[in-house]
C-alpha positions as CSV (number, residue, x, y, z in Angstrom):
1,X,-1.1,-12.0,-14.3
2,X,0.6,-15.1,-14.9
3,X,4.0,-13.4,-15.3
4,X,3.6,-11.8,-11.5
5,X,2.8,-15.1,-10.3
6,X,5.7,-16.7,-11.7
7,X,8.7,-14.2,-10.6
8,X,7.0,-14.0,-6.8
9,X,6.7,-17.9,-7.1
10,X,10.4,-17.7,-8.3
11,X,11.3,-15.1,-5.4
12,X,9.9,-17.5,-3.1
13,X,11.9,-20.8,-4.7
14,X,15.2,-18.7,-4.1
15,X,13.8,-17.6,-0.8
16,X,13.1,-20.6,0.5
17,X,14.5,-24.2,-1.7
18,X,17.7,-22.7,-3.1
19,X,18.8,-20.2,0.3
20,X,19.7,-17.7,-2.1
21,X,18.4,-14.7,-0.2
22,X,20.1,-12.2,-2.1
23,X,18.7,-13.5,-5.2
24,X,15.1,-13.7,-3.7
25,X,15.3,-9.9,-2.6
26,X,16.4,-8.8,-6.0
27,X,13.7,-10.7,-7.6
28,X,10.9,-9.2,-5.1
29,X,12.3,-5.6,-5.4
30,X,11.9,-6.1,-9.1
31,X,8.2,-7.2,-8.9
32,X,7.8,-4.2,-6.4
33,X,9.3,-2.3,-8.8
34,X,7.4,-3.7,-12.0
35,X,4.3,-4.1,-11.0
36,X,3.0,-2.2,-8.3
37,X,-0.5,-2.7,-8.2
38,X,-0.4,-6.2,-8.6
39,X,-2.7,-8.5,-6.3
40,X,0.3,-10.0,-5.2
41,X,2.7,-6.9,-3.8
42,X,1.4,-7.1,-0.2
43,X,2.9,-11.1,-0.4
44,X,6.3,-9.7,-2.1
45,X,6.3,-7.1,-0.1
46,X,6.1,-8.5,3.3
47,X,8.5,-11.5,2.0
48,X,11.0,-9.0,0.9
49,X,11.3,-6.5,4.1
50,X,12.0,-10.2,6.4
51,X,14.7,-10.8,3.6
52,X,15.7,-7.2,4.5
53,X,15.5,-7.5,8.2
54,X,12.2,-4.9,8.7
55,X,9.2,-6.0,10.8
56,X,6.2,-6.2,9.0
57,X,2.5,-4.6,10.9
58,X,-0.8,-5.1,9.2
59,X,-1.0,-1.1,9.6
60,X,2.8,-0.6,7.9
61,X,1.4,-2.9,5.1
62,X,-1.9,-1.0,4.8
63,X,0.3,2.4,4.6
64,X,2.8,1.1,1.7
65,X,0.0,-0.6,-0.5
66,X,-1.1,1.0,-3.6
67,X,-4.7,1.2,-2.0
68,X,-3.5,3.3,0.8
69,X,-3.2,6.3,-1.4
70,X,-6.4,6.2,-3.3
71,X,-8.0,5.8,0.6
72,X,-6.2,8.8,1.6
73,X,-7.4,10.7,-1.5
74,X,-10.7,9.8,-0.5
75,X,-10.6,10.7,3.2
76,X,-9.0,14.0,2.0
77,X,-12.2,14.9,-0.4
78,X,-14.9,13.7,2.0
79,X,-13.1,16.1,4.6
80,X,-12.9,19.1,2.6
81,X,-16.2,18.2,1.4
82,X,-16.8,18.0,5.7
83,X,-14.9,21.4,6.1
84,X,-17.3,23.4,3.3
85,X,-20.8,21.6,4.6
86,X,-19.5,22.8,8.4
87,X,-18.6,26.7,7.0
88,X,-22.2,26.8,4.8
89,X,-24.1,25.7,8.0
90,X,-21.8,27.9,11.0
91,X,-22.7,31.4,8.2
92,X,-26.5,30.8,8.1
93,X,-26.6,30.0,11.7
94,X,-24.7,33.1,13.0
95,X,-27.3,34.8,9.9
96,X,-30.3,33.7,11.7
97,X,-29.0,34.7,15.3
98,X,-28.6,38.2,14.6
């Protein structure tokens, strides 16, 4: 954890002491790269796409964060689990009307 700290930390000394942008976009592409479930890839993240000249959203960021895909994995169960429930209960109804 220290490690991730100190190459954004050093990302952000390029980014923002030295003016060596092309440095600090390296350096955040590698942390993307290296650690992608770190606590602090939304920071690197953000920090590199405004190196990179891409607007950032709070819904964009949401979409490329490592979370994003175990909450779609989630949604996507509790809907098939939805889907089944909705099938099981439509069959005994139309059993019971006839």
């Amino acid at each position: 954890m220290q490690q991730q700290k100190c190459v954004v930390l050093l990302a952000r000394i390029q980014e923002e002491d030295v003016q060596d942008k092309a440095q600090a976009q390296t350096l955040y592409q590698q942390f993307l790269t290296k650690y992608p479930s770190s606590i602090y890839v939304v920071e690197a993240r953000k920090r590199f796409r405004k190196l990179r000249g891409m607007r950032c959203s709070r819904a964009w960021l949401f979409i490329c964060s490592s979370s994003f895909e175990k909450h779609f994995q989630l949604i996507f169960y509790l809907l098939n689990k939805l889907v089944t429930f909705l099938e099981r209960w439509f069959k005994k109804r139309d059993k019971l009307s006839y």
